[in-house]
C-alpha positions as CSV (number, residue, x, y, z in Angstrom):
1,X,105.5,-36.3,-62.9
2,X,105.8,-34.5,-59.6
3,X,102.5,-34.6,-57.1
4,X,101.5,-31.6,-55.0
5,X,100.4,-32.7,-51.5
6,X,98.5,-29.9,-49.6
7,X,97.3,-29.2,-46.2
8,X,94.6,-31.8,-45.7
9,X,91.5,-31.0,-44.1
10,X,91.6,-34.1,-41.4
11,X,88.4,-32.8,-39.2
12,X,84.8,-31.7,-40.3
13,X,85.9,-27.9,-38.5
14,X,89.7,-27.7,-39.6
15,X,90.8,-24.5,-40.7
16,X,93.8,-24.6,-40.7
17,X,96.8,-26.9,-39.3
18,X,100.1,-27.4,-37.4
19,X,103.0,-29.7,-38.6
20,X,103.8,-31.4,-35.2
21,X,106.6,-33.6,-36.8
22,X,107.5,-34.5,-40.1
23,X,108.5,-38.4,-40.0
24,X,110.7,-38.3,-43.3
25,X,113.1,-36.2,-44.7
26,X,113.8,-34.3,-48.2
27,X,115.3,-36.9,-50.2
28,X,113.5,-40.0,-48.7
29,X,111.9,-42.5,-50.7
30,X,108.3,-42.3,-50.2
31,X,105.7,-45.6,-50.5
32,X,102.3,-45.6,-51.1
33,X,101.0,-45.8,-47.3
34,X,104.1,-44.1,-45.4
35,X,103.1,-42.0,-42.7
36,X,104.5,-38.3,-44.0
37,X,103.6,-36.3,-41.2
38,X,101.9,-35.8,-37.6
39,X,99.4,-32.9,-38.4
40,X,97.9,-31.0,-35.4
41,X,94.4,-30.0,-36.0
42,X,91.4,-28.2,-34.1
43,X,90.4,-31.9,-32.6
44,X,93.4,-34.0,-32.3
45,X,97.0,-34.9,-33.7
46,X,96.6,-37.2,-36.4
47,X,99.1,-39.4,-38.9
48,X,98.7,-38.2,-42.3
49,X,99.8,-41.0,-45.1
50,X,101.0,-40.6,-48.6
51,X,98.8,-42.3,-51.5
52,X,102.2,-41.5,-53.7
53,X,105.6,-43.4,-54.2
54,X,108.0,-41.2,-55.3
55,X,110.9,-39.3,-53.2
56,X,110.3,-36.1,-51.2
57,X,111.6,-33.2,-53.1
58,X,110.1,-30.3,-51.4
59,X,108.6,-29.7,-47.7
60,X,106.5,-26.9,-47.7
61,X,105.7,-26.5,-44.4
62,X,108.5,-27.1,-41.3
63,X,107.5,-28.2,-37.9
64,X,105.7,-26.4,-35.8
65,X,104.3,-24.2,-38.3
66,X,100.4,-23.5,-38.9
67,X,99.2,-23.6,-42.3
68,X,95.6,-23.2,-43.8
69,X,93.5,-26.0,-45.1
70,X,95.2,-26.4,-48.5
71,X,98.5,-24.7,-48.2
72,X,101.2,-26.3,-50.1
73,X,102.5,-29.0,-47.8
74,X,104.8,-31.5,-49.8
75,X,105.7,-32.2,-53.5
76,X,106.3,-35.6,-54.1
77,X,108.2,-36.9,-57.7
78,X,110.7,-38.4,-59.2
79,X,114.5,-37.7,-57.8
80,X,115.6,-34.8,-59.4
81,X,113.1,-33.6,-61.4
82,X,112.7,-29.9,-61.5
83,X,109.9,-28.5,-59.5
84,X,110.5,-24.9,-59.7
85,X,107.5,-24.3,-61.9
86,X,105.3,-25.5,-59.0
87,X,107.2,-23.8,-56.5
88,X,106.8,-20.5,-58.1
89,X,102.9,-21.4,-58.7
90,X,103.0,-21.1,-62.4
91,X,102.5,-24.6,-63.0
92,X,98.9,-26.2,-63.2
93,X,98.1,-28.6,-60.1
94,X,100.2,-32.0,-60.9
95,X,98.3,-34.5,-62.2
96,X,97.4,-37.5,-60.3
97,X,99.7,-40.3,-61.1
98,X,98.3,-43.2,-64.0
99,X,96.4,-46.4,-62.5
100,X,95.9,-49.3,-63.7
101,X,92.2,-50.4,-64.2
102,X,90.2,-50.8,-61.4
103,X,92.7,-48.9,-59.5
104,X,90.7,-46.9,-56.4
105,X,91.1,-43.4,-56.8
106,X,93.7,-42.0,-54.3
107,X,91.3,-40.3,-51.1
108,X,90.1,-36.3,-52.0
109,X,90.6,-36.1,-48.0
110,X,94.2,-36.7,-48.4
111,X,94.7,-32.9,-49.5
112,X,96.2,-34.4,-53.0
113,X,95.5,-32.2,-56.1
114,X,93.3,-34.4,-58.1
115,X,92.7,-33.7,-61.8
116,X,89.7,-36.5,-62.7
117,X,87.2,-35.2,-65.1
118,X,84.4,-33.5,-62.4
119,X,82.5,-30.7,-64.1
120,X,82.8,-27.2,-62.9
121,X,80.9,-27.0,-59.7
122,X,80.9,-30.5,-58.7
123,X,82.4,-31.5,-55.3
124,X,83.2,-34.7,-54.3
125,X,82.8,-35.9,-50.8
126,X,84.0,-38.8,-49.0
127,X,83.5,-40.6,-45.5
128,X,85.8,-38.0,-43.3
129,X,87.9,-38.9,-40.6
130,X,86.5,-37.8,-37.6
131,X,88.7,-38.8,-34.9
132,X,92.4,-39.8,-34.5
133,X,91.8,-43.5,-34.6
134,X,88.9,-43.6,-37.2
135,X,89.3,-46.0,-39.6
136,X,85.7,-46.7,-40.7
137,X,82.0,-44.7,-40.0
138,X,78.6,-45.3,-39.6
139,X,75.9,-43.1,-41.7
140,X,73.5,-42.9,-38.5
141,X,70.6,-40.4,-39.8
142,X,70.9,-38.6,-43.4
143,X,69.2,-35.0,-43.1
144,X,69.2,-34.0,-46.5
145,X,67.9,-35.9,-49.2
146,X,69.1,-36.4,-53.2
147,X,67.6,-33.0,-54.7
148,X,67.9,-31.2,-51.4
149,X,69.2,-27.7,-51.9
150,X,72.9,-27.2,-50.2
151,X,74.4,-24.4,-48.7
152,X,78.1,-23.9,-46.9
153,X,77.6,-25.4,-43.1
154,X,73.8,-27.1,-43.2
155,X,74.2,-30.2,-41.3
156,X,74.3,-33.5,-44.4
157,X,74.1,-36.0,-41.9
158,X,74.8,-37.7,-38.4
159,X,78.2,-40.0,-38.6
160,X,78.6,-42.7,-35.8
161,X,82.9,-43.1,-35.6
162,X,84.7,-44.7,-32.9
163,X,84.6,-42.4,-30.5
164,X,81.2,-40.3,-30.3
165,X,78.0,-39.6,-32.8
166,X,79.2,-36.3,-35.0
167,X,77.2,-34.0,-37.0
168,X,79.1,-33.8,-40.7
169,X,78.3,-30.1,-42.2
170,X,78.9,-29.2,-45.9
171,X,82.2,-26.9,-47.0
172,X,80.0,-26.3,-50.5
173,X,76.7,-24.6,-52.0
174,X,74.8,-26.7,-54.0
175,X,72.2,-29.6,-54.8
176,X,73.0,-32.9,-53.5
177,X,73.4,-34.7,-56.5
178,X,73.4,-38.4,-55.2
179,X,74.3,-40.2,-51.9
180,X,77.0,-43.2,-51.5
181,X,76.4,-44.3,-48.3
182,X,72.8,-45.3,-46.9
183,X,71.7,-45.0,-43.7
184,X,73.3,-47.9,-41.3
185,X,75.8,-48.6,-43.7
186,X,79.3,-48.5,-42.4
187,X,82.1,-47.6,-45.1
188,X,85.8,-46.8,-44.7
189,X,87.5,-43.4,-44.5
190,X,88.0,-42.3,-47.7
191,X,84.6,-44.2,-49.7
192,X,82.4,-41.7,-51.8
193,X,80.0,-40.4,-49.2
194,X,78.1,-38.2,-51.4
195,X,78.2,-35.4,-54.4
196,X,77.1,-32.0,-54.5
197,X,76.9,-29.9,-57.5
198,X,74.6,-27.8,-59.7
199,X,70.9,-29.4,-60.4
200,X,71.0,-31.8,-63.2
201,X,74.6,-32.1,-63.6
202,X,75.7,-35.5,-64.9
203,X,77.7,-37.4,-62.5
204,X,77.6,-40.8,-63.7
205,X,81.2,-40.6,-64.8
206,X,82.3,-39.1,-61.5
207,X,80.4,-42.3,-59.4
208,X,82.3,-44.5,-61.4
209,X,85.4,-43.3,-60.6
210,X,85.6,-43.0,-56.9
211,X,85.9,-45.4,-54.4
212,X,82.3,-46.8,-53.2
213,X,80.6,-48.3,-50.4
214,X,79.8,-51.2,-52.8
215,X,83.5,-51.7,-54.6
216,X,85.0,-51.8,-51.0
217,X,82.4,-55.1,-50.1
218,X,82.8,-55.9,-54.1
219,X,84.7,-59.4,-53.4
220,X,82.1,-60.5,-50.4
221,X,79.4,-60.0,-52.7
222,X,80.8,-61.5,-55.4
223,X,81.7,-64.5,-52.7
224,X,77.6,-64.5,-51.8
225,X,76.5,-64.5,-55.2
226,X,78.0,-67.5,-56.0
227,X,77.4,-69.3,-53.1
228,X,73.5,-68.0,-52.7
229,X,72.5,-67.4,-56.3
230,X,74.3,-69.6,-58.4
231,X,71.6,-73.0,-57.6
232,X,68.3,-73.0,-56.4
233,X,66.7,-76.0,-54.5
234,X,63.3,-77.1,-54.0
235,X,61.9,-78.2,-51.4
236,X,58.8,-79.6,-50.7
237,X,56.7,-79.2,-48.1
238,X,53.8,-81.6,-45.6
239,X,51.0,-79.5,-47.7
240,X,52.6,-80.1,-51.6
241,X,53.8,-75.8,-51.5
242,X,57.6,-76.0,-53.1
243,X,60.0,-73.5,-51.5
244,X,63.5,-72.2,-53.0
245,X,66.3,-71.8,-51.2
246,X,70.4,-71.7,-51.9
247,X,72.5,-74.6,-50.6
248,X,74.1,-72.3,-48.6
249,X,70.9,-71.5,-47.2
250,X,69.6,-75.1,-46.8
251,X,72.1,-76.4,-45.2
252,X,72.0,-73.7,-42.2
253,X,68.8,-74.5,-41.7
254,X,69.6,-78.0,-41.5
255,X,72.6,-77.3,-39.4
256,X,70.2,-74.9,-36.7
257,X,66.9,-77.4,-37.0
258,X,64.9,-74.7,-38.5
259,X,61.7,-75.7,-40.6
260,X,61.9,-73.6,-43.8
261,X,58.1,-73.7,-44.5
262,X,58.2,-71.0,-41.6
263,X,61.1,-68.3,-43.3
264,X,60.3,-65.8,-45.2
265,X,62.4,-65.6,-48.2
266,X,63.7,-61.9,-49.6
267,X,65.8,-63.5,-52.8
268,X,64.4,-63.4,-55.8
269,X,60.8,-64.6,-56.4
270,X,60.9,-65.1,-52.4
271,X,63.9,-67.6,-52.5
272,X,65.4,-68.1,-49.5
273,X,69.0,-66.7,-49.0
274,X,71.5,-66.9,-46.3
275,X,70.7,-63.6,-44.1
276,X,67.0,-64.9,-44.2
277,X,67.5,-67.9,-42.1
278,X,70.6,-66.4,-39.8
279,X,68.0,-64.0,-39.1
280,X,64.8,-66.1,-38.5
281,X,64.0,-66.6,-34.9
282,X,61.5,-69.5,-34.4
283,X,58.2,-69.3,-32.2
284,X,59.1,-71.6,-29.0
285,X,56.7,-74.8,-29.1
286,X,56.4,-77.3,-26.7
287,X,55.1,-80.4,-28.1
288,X,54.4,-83.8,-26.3
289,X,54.4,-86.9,-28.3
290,X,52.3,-90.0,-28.5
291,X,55.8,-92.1,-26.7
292,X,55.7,-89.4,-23.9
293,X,52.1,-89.8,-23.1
294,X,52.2,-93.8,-23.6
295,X,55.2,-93.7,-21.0
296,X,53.6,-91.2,-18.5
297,X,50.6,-93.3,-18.4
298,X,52.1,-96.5,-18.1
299,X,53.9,-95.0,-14.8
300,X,52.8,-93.9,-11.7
301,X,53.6,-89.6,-11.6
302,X,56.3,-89.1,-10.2
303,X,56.8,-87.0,-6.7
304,X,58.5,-84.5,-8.7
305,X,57.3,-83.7,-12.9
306,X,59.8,-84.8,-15.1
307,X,61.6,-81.4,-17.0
308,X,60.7,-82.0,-20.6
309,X,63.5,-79.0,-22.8
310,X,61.8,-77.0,-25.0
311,X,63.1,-74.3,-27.2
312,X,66.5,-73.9,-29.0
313,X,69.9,-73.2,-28.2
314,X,70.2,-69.4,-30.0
315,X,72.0,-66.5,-30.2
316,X,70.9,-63.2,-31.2
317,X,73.6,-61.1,-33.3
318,X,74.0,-57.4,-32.5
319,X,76.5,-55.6,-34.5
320,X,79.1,-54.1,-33.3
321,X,79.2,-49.9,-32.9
322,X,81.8,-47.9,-33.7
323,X,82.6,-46.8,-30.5
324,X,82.5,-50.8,-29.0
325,X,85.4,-51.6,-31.8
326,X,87.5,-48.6,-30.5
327,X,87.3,-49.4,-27.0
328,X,88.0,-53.4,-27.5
329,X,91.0,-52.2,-29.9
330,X,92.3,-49.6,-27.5
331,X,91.9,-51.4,-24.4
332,X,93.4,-54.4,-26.0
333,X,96.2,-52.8,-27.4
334,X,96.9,-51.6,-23.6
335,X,96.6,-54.4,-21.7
336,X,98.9,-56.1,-24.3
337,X,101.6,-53.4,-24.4
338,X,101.7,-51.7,-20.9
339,X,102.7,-54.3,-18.0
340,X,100.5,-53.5,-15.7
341,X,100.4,-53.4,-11.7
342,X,98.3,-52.9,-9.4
343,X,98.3,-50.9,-5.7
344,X,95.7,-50.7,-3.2
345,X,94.9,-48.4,0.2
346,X,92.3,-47.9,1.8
347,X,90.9,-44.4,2.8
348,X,89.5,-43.5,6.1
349,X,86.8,-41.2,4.8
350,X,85.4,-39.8,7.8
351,X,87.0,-36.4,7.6
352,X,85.7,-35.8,3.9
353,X,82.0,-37.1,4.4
354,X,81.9,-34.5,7.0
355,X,84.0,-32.0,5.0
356,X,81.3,-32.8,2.2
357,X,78.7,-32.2,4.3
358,X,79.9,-28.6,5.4
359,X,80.6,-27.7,1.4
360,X,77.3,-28.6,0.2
361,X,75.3,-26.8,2.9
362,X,76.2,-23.7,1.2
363,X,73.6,-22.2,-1.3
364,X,74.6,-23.5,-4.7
365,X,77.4,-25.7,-4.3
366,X,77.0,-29.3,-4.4
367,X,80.3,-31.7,-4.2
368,X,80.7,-35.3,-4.7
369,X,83.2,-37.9,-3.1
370,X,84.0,-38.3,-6.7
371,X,84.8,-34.6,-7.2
372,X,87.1,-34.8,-3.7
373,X,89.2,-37.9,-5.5
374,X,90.0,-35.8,-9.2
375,X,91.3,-32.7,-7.1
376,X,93.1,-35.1,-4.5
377,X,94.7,-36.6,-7.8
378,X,95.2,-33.4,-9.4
379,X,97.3,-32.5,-6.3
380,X,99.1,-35.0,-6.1
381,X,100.7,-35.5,-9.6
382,X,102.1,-32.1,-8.9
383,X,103.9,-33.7,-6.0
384,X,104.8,-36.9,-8.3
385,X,105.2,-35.6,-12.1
386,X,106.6,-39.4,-12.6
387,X,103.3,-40.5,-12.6
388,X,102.1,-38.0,-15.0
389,X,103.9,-39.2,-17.8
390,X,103.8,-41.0,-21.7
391,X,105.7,-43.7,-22.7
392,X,107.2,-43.8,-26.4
393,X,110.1,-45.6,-27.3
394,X,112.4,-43.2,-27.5
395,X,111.5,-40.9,-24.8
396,X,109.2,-40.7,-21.5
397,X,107.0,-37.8,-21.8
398,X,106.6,-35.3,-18.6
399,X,103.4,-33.8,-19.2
400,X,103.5,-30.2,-17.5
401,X,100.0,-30.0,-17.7
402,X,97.6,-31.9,-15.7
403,X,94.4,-33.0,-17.4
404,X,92.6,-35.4,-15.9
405,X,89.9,-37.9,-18.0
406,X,86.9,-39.1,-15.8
407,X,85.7,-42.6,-17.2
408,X,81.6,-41.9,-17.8
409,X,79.4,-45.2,-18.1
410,X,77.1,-44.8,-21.6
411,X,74.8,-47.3,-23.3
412,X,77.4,-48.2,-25.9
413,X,80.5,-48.3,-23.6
414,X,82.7,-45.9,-21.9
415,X,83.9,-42.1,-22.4
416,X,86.7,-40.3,-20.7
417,X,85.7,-36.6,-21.0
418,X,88.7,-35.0,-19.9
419,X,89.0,-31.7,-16.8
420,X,91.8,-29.4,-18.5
421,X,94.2,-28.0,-16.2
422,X,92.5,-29.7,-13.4
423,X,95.1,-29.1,-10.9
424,X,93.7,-25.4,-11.3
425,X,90.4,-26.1,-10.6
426,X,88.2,-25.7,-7.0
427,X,86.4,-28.1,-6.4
428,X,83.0,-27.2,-7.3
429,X,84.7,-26.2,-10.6
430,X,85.5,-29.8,-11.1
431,X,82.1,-30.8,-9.9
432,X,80.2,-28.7,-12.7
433,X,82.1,-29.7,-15.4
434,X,82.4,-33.2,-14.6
435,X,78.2,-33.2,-14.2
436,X,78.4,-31.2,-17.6
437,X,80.7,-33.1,-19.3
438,X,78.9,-36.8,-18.2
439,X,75.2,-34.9,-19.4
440,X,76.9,-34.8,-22.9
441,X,78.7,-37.8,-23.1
442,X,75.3,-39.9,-22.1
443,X,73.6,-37.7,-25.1
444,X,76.7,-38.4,-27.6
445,X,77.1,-34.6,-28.0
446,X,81.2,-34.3,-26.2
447,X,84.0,-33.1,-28.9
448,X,86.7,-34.9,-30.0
449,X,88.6,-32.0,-28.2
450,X,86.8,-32.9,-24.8
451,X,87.6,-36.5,-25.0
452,X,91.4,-35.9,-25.7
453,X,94.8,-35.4,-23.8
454,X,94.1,-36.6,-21.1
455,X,97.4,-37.2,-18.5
456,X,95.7,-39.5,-15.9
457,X,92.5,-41.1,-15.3
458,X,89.7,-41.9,-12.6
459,X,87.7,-44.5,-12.9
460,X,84.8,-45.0,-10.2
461,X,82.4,-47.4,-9.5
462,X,81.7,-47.1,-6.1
463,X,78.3,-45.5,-6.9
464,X,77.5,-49.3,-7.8
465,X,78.2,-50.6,-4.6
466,X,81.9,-52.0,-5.9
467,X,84.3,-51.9,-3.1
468,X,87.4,-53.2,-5.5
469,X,88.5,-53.7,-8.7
470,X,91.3,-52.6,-11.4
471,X,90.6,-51.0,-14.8
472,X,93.2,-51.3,-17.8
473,X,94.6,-47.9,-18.6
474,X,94.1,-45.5,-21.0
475,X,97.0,-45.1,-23.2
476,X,98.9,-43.4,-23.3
477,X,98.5,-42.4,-19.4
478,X,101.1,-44.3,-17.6
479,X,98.2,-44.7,-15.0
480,X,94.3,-45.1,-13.5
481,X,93.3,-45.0,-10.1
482,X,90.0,-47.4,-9.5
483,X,88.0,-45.5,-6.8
484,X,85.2,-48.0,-4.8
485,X,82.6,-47.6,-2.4
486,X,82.7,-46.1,1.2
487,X,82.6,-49.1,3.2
488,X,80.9,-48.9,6.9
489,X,83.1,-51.0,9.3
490,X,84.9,-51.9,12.3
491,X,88.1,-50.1,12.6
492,X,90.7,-49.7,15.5
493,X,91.1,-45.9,16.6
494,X,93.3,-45.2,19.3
495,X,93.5,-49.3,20.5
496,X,89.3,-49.5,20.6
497,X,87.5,-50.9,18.1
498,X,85.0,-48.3,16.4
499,X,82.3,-48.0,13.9
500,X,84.5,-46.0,10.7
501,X,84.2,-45.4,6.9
502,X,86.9,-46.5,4.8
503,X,86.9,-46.5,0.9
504,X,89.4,-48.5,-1.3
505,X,91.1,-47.2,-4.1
506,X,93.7,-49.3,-6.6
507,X,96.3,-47.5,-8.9
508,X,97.3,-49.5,-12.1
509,X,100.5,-48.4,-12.9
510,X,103.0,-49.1,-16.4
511,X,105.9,-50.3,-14.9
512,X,108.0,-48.6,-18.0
513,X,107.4,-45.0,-16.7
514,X,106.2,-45.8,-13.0
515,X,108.2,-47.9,-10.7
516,X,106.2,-49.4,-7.5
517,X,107.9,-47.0,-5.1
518,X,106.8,-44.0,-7.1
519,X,103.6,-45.6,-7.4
520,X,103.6,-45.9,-3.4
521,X,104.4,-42.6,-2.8
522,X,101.5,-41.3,-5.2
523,X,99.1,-43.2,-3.3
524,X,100.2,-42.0,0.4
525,X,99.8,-38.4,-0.8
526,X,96.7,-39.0,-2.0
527,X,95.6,-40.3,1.3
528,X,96.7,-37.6,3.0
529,X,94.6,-35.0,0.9
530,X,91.3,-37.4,1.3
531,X,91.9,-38.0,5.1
532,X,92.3,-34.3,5.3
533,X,90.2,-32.5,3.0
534,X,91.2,-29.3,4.0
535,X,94.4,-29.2,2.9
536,X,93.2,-29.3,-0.3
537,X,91.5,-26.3,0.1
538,X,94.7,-24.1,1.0
């Protein structure tokens, strides 16, 4: 039976959507898993997948068009069924295709029509996709409670993704009727996040048939049980007291020397598990034995006292955030992909410190060196629109736009908050956004839509007292200039050697879109706009 596919709602704020580019065809053979579509929404454009097989019999929406959340977007069946009765609207929403037991239940987010057997009233939720490249989230902070009256855009809770910490409002009015995510648990996209509905509504039925937090980790905890549960052993301490713990846990201990008289045991009746004694840290004790005194005695002391180790070898296990994954797979997936280059100058910076100088003695204006380098940059992709480019494999991409992302150190990593249209900007326009735009990335409050589409990036660390280094770049840029420290030095003016300030900066370049000449070229016009600030002032 043919499946209606609608507009999905693929951000906590979408409205409404535009079909970038539809990746298959009417007629094509669909699979479960196929990417359908690139949907542009209100934060980013994202893949959208089918949870269907079946061929494409009807597209409902063409490129480039904008559609509402929920518009008719696909119809997905068997080849040459006749959907006219859905096309004319006089059909009831397809039903969701049979499963076979234990089957998960295809994602609400998807924008499917689902038909399971929810009371009138009741709304589903599951974990959204927040960002382009979310593929799991963290429940940070819940701010409602089971019980907790509802209404259409109160805040449910704080969601950690890849990318930033996101408040996650309700669509619905209601009571929140149970909660399947607990704070600090991390779940994938799509797993039951909660259930609103009227007060006292049954929803046993409904939890049952949803994908859960618990069914995703189902098979590790099955795993566990049988490793942890399944026997108990005794052990027997110096003063007679027995203590239970699992093999499993036992032999850890054995295997990290720790005495488990000393761990405290969370199984049941206080048996020691497995997380009890990977998470046990030992008091340090330094103990001398009856040998070591014998020995010292026996000796005369020595000039220097003998270092007697105490302690253990340990390491402390922090989990991973969110937005540490996405960095390491992002940055990974770079440095792997792009063959990278690197090109260094250095900057005789003498003409902008005093430049600076001048601009920020006027009342309310303060510029950094930092602000001088985005502009400089900004200035000269327009003179070098190679560099300003995206590499597919199919095309190179000439962005006509210039938007330049400045890297901001955080806590958990790194955010590129990007300057729109920075080519545009003055610079004391740059310097207020950038200081704006840093203030909200340290407090984990930027949008998705101020972290993305970015054409270039700067990445400084000069403020650290780094005179060199190279950064991997942000895909997909085709480049990132790392900016250093304004060095005070020797340098030859004129045939005498003179006290100057020179700064060193280092374009990585991927040599798919930018050869090393064009790279060259980009860096001497950048120097001309830094040794001469005023130009960029014209």
């Amino acid at each position: 039976m043919a499946i209606v596919i609608n507009m999905p709602r693929l951000s906590d704020t979408m409205e409404e959507g535009v079909v970038a580019k539809w990746l298959v065809k009417k007629g094509d053979k669909i699979s479960e898993g196929d990417i359908l579509a690139e949907i542009e929404t209100d934060k980013a454009t994202m893949e959208f997948e089918s949870f269907y097989e079946g061929t494409l019999l009807h597209i409902g929406i063409e490129e480039g068009e904008t559609a509402p959340v929920d518009r008719l977007l696909a119809i997905i069946g068997e080849e040459g069924e006749d959907i006219s009765d859905l096309l004319n609207g006089s059909a009831a929403p397809a039903e969701e295709k049979p499963k076979e037991d234990n089957a998960e239940t295809p994602a609400p987010t998807s924008g499917a029509t689902e038909t399971a057997s929810i009371p009138e009233g009741v709304e589903v939720i599951t974990m959204p996709r927040l960002s382009d490249t979310m593929e799991e989230g963290t429940v940070a902070t819940w701010l409602k409670r089971v019980g907790d009256t509802v209404e259409e855009g109160d805040i449910l809770a704080e969601i950690e993704t890849d990318k930033a910490t996101m408040e996650f409002e309700s669509f619905y009015d209601g009571t929140l009727l149970h909660i399947g995510i607990e704070e600090g648990q991390t779940a994938p996209v799509d797993v039951l996040l909660a259930i609103i509905g009227p007060a006292g509504t049954d929803i046993s039925g409904i939890k049952n048939g949803v994908k859960t937090a618990a069914s995703v980790t189902k098979n590790a905890a099955v795993t566990e049980t049988k490793t942890e549960v399944k026997t108990e052993v005794a052990i027997t301490t110096n003063t007679g007291k027995r203590i239970f713990a699992s093999p499993l846990a036992k032999k850890i201990a054995a295997d990290k020397g720790i005495d488990l008289s000393q761990v405290k045991g969370t199984g049941e009746n206080g048996r020691i598990i497995k997380k009890d004694v990977e998470s046990f840290t030992p008091a340090a004790t330094i103990t001398t034995t009856s040998t070591q005194v014998e020995e010292t005695a026996a000796t005369a002391p020595p000039s220097v006292q003998a270092f007697v180790p105490a302690g253990e070898v340990s390491f402390e296990e922090v989990k991973n955030s969110q937005m540490r994954k996405a960095i390491a797979k992002s940055l990974s997936a770079s440095k792997f992909t792009a063959p990278h280059y690197y090109l260094t100058i250095e900057v005789n910076m003498q003409n902008a410190m005093a430049s600076r100088k001048n601009i920020n003695e006027l009342p309310d204006t303060k510029v950094s060196f930092n602000d001088m380098v985005v502009k400089a940059c900004a200035m000269a992709l327009r003179k070098h629109p190679q560099v300003n480019t995206q590499w597919t494999d199919a095309t190179t991409n000439y962005a006509r736009h210039i938007n330049i992302g400045v890297a901001v150190a955080v806590p958990d990593g790194l955010l590129v908050p990007v300057l729109p249209f920075t080519d545009q900007m003055s610079l004391t326009q740059i310097g207020a956004n950038v200081k704006d735009l840093a203030g909200k990335a340290r407090n984990k409050k930027l949008t998705l839509q101020e972290m993305s589409g970015s054409t270039f990036t700067v990445s400084n660390l000069g403020m650290f007292g780094i005179q060199e280094f190279t950064s991997i770049i942000n895909q997909p840029n085709s480049a990132i200039l790392s900016v250093g420290a304004i060095v005070e030095k020797p340098v030859v003016k004129d045939g005498q050697i003179v006290v100057g300030n020179t700064m060193k900066v280092t374009l990585a370049c991927d040599h798919r879109t930018v050869d090393g000449a064009t790279g060259a070229q980009f860096l001497q016009t950048l120097r001309q706009y830094l040794e001469n600030p005023v130009t960029m002032l014209a």
